[in-house]
Backbone of each chain as ProteinMPNN parsed JSONL, in Angstrom:
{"seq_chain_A": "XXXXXXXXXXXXXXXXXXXXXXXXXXXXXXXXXXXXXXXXXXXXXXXXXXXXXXXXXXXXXXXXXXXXXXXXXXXXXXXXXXXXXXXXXXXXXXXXXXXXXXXXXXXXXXXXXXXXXXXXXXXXXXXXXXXXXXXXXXXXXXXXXXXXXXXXXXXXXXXXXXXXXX", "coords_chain_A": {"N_chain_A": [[85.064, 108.473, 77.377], [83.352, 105.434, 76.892], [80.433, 104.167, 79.123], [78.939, 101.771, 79.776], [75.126, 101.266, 80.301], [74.423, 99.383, 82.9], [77.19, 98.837, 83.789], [77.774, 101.532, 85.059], [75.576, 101.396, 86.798], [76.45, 99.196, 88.625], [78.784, 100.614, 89.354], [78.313, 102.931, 91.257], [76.766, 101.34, 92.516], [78.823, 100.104, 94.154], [80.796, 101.948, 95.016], [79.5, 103.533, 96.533], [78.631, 101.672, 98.611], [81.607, 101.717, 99.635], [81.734, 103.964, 100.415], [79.825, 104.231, 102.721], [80.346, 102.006, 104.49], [82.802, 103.236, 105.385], [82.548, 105.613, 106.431], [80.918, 105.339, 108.592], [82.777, 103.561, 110.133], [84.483, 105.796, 110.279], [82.829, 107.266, 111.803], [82.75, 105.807, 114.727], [85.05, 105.495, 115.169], [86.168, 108.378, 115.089], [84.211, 109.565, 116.759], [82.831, 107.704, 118.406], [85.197, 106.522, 119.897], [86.403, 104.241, 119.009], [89.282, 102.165, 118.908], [92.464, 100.946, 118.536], [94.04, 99.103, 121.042], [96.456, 98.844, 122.491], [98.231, 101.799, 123.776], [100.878, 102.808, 122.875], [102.027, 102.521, 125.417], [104.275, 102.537, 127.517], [106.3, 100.453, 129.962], [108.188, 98.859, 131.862], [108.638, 95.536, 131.48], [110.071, 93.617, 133.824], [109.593, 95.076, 135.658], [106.664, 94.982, 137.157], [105.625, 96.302, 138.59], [106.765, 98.989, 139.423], [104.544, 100.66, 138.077], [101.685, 102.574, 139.405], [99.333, 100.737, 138.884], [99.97, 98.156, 138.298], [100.875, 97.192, 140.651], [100.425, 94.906, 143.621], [98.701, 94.755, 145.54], [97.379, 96.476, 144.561], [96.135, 95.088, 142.357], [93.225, 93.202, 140.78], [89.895, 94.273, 141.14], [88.114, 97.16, 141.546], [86.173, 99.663, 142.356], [85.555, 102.757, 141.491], [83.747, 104.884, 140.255], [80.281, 105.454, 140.661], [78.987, 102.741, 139.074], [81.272, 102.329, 137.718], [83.842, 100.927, 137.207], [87.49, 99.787, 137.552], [89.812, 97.466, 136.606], [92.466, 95.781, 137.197], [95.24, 93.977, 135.879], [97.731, 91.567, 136.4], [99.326, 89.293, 133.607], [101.591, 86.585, 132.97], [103.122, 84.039, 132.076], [102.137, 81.065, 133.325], [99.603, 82.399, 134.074], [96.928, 84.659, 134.998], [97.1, 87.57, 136.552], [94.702, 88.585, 138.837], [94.96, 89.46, 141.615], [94.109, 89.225, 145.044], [91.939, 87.621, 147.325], [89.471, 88.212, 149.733], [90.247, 86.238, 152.13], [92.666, 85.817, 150.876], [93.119, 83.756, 149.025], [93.982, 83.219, 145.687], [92.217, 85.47, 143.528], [89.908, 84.347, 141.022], [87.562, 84.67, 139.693], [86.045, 87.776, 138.101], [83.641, 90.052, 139.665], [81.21, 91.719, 137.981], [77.942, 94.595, 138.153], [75.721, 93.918, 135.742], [75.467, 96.526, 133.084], [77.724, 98.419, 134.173], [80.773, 100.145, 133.61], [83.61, 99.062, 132.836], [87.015, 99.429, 132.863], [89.545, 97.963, 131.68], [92.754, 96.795, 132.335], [95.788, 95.663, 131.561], [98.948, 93.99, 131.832], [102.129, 92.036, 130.542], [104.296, 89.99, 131.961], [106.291, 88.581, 130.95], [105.834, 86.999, 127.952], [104.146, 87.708, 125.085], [101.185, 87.52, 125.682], [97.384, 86.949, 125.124], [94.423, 88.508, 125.792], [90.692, 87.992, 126.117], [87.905, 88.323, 126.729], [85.454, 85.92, 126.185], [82.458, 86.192, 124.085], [81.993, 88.396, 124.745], [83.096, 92.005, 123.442], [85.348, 92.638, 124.167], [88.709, 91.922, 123.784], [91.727, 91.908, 123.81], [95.612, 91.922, 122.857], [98.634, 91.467, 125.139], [101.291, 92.611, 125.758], [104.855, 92.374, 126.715], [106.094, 95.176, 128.153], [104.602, 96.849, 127.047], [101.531, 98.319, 128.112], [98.101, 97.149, 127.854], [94.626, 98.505, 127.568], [91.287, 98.508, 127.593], [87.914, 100.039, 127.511], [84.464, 98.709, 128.279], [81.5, 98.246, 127.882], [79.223, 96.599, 130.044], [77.018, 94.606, 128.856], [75.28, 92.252, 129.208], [73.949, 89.674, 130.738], [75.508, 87.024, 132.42], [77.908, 84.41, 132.664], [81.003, 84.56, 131.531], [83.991, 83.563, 130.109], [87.241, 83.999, 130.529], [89.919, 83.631, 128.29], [93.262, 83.088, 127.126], [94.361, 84.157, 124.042], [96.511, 83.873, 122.67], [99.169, 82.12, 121.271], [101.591, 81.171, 124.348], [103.047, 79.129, 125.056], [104.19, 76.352, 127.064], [102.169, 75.935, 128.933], [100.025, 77.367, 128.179], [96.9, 76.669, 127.317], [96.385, 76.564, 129.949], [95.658, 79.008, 131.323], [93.398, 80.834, 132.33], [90.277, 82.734, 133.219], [87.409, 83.699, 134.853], [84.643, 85.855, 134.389], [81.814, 87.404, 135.589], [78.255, 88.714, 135.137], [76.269, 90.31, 137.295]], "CA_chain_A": [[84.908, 107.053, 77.714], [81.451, 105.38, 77.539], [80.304, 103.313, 79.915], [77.158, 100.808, 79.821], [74.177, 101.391, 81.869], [74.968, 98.421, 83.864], [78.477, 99.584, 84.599], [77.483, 102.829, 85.868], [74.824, 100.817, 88.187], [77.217, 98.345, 90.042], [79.656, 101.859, 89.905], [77.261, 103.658, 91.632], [76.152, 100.51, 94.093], [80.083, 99.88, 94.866], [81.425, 103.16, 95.555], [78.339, 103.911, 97.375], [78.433, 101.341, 99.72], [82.558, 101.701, 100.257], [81.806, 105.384, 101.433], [79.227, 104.187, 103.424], [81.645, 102.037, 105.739], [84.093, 104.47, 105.742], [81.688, 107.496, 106.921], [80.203, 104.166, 109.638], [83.809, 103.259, 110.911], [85.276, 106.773, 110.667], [82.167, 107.609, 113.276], [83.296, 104.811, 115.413], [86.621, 105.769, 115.701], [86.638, 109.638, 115.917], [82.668, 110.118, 117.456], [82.668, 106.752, 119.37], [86.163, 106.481, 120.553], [86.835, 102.827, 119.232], [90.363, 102.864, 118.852], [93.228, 99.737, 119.777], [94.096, 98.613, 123.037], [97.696, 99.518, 122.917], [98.374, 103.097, 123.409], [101.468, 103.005, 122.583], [102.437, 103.336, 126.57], [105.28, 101.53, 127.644], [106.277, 99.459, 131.192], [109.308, 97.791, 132.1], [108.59, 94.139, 132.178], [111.2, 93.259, 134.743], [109.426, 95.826, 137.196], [105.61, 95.905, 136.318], [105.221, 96.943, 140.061], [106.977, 100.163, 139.463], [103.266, 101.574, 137.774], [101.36, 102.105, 140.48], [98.37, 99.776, 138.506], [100.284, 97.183, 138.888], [101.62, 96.846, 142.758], [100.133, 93.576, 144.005], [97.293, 95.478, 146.101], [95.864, 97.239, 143.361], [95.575, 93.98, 141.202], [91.858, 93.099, 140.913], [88.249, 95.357, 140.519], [88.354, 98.456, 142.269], [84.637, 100.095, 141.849], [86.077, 104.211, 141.267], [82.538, 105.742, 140.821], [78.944, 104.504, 140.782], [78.882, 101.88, 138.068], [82.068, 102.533, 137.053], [84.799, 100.049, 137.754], [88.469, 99.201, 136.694], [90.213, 95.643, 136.679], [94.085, 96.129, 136.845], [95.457, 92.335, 135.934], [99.268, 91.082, 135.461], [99.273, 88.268, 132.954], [102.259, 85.639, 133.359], [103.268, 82.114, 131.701], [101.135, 80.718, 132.92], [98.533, 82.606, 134.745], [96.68, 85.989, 135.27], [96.621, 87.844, 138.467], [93.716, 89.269, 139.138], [94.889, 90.328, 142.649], [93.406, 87.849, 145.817], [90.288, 87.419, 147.398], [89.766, 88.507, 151.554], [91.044, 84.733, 152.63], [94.157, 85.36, 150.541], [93.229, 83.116, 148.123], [94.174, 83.682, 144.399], [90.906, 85.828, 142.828], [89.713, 83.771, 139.779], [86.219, 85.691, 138.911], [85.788, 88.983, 137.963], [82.531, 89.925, 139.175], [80.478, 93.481, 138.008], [77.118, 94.646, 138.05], [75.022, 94.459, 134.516], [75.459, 97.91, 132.462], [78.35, 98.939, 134.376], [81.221, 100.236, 132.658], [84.515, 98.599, 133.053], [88.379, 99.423, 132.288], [90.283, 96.538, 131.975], [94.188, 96.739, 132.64], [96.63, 94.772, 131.498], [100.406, 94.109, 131.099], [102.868, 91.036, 130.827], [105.795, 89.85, 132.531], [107.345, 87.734, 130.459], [105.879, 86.85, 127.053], [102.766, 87.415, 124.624], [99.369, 86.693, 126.119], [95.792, 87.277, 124.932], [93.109, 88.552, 127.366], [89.962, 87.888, 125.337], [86.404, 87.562, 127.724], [84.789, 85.467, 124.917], [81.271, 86.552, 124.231], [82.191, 89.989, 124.509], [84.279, 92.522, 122.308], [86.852, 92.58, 125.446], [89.618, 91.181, 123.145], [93.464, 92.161, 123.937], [96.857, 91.215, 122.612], [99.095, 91.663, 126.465], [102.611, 92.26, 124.964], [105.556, 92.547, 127.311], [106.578, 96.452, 128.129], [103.333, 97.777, 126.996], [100.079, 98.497, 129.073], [96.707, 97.264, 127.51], [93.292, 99.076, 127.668], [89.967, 98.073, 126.892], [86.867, 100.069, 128.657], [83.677, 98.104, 127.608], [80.175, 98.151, 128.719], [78.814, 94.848, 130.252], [75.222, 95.384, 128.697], [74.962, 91.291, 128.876], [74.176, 89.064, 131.6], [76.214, 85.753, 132.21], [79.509, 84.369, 132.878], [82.671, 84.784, 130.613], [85.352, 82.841, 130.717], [88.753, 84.776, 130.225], [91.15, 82.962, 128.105], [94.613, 83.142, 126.363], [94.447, 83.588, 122.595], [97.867, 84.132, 121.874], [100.497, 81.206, 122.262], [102.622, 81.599, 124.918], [104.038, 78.004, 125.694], [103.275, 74.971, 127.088], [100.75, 75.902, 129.906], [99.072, 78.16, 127.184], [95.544, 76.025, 127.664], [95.646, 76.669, 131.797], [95.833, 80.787, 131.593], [91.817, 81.389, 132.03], [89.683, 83.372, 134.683], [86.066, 83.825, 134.708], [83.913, 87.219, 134.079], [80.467, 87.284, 135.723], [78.103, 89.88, 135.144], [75.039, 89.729, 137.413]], "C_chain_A": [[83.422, 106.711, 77.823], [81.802, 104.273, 78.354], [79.084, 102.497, 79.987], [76.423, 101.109, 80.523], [74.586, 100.921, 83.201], [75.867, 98.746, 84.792], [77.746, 100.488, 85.632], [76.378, 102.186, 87.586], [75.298, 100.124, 89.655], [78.41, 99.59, 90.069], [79.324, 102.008, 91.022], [77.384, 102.944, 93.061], [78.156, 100.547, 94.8], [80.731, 100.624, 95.766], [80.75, 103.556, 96.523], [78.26, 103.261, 98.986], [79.922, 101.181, 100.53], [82.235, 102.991, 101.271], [80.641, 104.938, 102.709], [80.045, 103.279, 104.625], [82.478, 103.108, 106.038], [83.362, 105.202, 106.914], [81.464, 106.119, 108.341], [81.63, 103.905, 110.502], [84.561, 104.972, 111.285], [84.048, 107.511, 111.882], [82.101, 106.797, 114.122], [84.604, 105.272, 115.955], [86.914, 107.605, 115.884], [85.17, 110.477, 117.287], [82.594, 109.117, 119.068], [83.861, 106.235, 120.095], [86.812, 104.701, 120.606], [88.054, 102.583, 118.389], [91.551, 101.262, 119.2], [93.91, 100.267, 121.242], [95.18, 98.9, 123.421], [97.945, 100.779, 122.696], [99.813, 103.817, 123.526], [102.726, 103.309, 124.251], [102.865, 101.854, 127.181], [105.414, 101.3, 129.471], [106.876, 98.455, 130.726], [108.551, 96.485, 132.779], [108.757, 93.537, 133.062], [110.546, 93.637, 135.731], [108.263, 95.975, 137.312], [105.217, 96.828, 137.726], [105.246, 98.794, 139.952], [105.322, 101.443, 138.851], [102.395, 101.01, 139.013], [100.163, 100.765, 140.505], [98.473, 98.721, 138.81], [101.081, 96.156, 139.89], [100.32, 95.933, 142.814], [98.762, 94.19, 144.901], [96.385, 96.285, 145.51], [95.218, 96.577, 142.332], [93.749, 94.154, 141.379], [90.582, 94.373, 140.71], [88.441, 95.953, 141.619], [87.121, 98.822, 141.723], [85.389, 102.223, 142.149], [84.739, 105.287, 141.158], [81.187, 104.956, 140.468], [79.106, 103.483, 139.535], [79.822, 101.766, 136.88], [83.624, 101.535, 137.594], [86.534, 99.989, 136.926], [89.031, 97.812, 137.195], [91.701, 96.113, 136.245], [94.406, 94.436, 136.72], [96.949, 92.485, 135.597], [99.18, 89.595, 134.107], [100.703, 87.516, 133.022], [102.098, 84.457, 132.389], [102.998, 81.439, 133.144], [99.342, 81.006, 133.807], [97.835, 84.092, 134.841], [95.756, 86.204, 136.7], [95.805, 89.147, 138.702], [93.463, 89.759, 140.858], [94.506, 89.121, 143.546], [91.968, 88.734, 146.89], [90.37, 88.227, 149.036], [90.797, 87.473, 152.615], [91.864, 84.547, 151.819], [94.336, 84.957, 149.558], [93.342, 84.016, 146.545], [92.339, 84.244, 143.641], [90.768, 85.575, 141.44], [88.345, 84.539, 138.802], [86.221, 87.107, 138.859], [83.757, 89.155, 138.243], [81.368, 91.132, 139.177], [78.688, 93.343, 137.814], [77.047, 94.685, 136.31], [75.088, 96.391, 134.51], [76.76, 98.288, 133.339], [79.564, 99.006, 133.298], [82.94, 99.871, 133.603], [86.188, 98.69, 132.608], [89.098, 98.245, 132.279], [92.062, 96.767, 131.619], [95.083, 95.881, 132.33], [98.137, 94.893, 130.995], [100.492, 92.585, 131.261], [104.226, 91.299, 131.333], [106.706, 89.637, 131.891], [107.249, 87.901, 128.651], [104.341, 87.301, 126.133], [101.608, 86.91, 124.875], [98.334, 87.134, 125.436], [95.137, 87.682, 126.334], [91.713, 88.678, 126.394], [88.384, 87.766, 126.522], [84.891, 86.905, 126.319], [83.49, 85.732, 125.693], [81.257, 88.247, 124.603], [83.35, 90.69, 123.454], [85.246, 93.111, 123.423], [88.198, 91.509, 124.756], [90.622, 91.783, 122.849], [95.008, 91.642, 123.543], [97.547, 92.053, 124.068], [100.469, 91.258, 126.057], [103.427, 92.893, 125.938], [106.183, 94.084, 127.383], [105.553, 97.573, 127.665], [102.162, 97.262, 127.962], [98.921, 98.6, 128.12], [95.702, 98.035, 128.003], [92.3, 98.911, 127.278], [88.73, 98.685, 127.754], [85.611, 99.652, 127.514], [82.79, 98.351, 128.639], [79.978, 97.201, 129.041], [77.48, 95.042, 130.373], [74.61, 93.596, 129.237], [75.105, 90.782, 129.947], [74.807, 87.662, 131.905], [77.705, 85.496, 132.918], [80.123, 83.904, 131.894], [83.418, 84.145, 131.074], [86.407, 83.64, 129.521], [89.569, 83.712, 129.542], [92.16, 83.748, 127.032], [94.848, 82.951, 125.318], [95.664, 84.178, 122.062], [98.449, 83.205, 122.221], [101.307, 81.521, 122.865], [103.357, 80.549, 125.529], [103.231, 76.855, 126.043], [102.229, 74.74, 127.932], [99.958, 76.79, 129.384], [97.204, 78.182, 127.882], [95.127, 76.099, 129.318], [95.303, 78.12, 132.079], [94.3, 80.704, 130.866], [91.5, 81.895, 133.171], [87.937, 83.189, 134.012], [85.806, 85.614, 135.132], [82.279, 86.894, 134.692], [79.719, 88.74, 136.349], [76.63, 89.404, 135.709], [73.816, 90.761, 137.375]], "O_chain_A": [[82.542, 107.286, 78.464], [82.845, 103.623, 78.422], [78.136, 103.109, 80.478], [76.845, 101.331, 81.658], [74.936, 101.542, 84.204], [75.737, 98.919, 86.004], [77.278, 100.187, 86.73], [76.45, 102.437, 88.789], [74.992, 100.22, 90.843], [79.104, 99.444, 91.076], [79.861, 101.364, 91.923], [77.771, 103.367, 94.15], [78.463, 101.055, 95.878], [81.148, 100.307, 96.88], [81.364, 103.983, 97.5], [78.007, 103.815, 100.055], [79.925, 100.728, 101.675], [82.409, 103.043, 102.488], [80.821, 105.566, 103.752], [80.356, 103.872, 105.658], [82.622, 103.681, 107.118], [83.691, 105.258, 108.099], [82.325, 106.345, 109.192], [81.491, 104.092, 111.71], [85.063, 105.247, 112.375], [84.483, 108.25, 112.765], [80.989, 106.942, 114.628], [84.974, 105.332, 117.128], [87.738, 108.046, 116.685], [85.183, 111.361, 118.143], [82.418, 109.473, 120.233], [83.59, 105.439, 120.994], [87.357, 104.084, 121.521], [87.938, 102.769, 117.178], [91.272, 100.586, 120.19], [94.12, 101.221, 121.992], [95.29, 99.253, 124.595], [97.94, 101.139, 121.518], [100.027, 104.924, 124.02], [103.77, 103.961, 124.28], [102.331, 100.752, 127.307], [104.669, 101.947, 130.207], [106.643, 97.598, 129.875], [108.085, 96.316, 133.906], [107.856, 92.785, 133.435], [110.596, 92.961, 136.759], [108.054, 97.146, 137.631], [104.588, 97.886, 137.729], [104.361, 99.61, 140.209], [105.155, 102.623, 139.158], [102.284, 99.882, 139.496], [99.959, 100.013, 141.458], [97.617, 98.083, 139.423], [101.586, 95.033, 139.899], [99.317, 96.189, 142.148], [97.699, 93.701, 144.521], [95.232, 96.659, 145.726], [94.28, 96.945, 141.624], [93.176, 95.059, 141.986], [90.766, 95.329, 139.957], [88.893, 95.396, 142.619], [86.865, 98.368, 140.608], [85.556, 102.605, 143.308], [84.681, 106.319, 141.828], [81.234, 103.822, 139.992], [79.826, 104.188, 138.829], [79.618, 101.4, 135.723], [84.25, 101.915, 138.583], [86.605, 100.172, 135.711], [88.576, 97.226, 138.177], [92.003, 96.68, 135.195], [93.8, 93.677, 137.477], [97.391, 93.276, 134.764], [98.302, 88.921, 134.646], [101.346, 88.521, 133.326], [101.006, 84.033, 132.011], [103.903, 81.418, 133.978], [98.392, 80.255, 134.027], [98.766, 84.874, 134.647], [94.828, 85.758, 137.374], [96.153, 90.327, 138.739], [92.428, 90.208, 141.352], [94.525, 88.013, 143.009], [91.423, 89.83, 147.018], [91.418, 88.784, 149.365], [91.658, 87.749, 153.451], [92.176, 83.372, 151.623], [95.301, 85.307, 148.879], [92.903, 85.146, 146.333], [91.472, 83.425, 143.339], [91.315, 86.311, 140.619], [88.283, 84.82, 137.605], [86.488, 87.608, 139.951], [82.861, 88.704, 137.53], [80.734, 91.432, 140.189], [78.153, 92.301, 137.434], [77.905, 95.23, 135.614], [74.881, 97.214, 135.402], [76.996, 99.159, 132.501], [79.58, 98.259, 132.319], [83.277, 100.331, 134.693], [86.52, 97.762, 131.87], [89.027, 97.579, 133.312], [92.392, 96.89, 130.439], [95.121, 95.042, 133.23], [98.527, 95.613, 130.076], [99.628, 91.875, 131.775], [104.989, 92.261, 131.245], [107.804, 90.187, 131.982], [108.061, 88.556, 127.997], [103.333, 87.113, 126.814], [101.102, 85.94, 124.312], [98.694, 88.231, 125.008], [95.304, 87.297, 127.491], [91.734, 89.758, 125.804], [88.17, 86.64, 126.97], [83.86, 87.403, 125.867], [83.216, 85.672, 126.892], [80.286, 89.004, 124.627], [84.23, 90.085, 122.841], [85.821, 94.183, 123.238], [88.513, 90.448, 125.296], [90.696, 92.286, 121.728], [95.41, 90.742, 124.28], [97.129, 93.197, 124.246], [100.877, 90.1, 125.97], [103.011, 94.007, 126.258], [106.955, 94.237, 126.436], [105.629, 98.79, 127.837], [101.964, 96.134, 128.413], [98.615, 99.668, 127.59], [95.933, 98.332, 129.175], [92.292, 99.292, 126.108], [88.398, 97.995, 128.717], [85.596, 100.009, 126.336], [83.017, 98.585, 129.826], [80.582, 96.393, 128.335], [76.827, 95.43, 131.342], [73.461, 93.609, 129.678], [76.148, 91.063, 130.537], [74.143, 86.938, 131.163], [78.391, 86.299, 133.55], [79.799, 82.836, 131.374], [83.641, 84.03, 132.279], [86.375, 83.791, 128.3], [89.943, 82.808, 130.289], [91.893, 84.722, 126.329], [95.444, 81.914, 125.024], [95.704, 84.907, 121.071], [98.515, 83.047, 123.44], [102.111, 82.256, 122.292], [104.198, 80.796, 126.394], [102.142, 76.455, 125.63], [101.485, 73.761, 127.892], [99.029, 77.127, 130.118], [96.547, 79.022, 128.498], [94.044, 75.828, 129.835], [94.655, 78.378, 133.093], [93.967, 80.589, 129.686], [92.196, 81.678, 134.163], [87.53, 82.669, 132.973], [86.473, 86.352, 135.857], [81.626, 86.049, 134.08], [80.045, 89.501, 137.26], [75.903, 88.58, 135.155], [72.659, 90.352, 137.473]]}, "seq_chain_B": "XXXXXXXXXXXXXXXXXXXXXXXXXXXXXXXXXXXXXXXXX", "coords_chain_B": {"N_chain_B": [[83.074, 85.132, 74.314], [82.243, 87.459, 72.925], [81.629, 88.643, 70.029], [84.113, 90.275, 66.847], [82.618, 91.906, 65.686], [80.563, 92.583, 67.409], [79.565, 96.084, 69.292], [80.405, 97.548, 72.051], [78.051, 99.122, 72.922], [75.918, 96.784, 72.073], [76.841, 94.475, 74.114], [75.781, 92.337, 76.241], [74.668, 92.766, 79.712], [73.295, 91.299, 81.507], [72.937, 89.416, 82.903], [75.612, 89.408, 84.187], [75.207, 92.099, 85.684], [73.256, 90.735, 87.694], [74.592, 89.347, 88.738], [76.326, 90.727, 90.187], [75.202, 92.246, 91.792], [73.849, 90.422, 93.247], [76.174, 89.364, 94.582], [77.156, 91.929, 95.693], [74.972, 92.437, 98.103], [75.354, 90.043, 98.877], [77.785, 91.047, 100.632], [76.813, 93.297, 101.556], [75.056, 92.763, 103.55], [76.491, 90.876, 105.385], [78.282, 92.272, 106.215], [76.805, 94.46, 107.828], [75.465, 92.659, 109.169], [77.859, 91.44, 111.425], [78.355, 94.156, 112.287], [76.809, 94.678, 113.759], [76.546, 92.675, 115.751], [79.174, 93.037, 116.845], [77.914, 95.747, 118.181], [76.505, 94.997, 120.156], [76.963, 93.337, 121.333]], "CA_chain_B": [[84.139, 85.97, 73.474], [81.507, 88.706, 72.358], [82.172, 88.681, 68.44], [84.446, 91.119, 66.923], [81.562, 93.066, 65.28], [79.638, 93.071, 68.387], [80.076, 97.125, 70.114], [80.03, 97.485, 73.413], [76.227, 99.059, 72.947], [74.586, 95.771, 72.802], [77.075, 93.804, 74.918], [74.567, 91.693, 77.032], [75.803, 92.81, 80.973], [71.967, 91.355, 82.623], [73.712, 88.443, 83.536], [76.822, 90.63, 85.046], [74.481, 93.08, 86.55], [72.663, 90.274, 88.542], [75.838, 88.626, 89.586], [77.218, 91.854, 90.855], [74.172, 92.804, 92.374], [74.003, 89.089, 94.405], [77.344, 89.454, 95.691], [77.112, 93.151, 96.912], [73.957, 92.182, 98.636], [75.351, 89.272, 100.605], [78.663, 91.782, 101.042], [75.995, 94.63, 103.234], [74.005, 91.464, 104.69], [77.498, 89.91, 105.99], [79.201, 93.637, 107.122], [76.168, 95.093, 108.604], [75.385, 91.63, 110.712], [78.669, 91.506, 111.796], [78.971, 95.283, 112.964], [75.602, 94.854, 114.968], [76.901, 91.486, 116.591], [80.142, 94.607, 117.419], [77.252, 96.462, 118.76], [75.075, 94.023, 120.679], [78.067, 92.342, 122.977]], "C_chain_B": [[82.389, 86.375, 72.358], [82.222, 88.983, 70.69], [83.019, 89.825, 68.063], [83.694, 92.76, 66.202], [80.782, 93.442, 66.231], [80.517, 94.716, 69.079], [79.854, 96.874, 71.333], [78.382, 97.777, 73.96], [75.716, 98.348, 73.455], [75.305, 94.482, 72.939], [75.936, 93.243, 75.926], [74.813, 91.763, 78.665], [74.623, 92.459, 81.408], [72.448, 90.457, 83.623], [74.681, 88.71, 84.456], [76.215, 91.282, 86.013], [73.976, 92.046, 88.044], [73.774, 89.516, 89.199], [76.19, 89.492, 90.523], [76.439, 91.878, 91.902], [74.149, 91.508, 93.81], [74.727, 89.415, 95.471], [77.43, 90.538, 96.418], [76.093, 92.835, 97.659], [74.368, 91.754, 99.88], [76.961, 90.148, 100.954], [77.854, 92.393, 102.143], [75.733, 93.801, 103.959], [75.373, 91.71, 105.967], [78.326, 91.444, 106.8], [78.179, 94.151, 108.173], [75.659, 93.849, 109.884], [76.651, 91.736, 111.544], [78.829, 92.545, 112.943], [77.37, 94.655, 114.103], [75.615, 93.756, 115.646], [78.123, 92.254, 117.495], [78.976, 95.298, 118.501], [76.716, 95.981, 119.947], [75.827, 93.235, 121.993], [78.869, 93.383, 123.843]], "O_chain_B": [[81.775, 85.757, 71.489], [83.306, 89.529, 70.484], [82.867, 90.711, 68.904], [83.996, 93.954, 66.193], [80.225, 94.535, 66.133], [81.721, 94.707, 69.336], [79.098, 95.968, 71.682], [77.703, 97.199, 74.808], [75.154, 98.407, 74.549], [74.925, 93.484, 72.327], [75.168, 94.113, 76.339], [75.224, 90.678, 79.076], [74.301, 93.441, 82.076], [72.416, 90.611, 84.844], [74.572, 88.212, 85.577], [76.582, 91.129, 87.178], [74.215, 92.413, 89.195], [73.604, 89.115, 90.35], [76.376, 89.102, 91.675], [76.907, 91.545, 92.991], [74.378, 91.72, 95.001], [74.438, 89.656, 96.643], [77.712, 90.459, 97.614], [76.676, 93.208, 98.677], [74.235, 92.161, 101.034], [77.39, 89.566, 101.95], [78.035, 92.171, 103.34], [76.098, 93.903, 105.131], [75.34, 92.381, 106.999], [78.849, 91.401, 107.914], [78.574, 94.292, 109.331], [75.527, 94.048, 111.092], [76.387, 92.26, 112.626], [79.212, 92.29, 114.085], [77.475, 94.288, 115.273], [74.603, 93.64, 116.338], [78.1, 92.132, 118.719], [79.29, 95.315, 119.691], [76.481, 96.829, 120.808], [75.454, 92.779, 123.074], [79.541, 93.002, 124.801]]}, "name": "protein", "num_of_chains": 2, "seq": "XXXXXXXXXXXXXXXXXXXXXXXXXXXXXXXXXXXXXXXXXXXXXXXXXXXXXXXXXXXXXXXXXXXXXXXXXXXXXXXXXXXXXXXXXXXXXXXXXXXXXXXXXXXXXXXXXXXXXXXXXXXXXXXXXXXXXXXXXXXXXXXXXXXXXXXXXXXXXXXXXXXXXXXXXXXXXXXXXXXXXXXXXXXXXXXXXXXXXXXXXXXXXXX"}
């Protein structure tokens, strides 16, 4: 078979730069551990209590070792419970030191949610009977607002929290 | 439509070449910004 100079050139450049993603994502995913969010690890809807993550006193940020935190959350039509505050009240902010490193927890009760902290790559599908995972760095200073990018009904647009990293 | 006496030899690909060449270009530009916007948040 011949082939033209040319050919052989955009060959060359094509193939060249597929292996070069490849080799770039396949050290991402077996070096760097970036991987999806569902691990395949299941939780009765009906009961999410029964894991101990998500019993009503373990909701919310728990700090586990120096700059190391997790965030257990339920998600709900139409709300996510991030656990409550000292005065009881419902806890709406998440709020961690810069550079710390963060697990983030999640199931649903009922139906399909998102947990997304736009402006970061903290972006979850929260599907009924499975347990999300996302641990992310928070290299960035600011506040995030948490919302709901999956439809889940008609209070869709009220299911948000806030993220603030100071 | 390259005549039927023309060989493939002295097919004219400069035109081809620089097309190709364009589009893989803004292909790395557009993957490698991307991943380092991945990186950076």
């Amino acid at each position: 078979m011949h082939l033209h100079k040319y050919e052989k050139v955009w060959l060359v450049f094509g193939l060249g730069s597929l292996a070069l993603f490849l080799i770039i994502i396949g050290f991402a995913a077996f070096w760097k551990g970036t991987h999806p969010q569902s691990h395949i690890e299941t939780i009765d809807p009906q009961n999410v209590e029964a894991n101990e993550a998500f019993q009503p006193e373990n909701l919310g940020l728990t700090e586990v070792a120096e700059g190391k935190y997790v965030v257990n959350m339920v998600a709900s039509a139409f709300n996510y419970d991030f656990g409550k505050e000292e005065d009881g009240s419902a806890t709406k902010t998440i709020r961690v030191p810069k550079g710390s490193t963060v697990l983030f927890q999640i199931t649903s009760k009922d139906v399909v949610h998102g947990f997304q902290v736009a402006g970061t790559n903290v972006n979850m599908m929260v599907e009924p009977g499975h347990i999300s995972r996302f641990e992310a760095v928070m290299k960035n200073n600011g506040e995030f607002t948490v919302v709901c990018n999956e439809y889940c009904g008609i209070g869709h647009h009220l299911m948000f929290g806030t993220v603030e990293v100071y | 439509m390259a005549s039927a006496k023309q060989t493939k030899e002295d097919a004219n690909l400069k035109g081809t070449l620089i097309m190709v060449m364009i589009l893989g270009v803004i292909i790395l530009v557009f993957w490698f910004g991307i991943y380092g916007l991945f990186l950076s948040r």
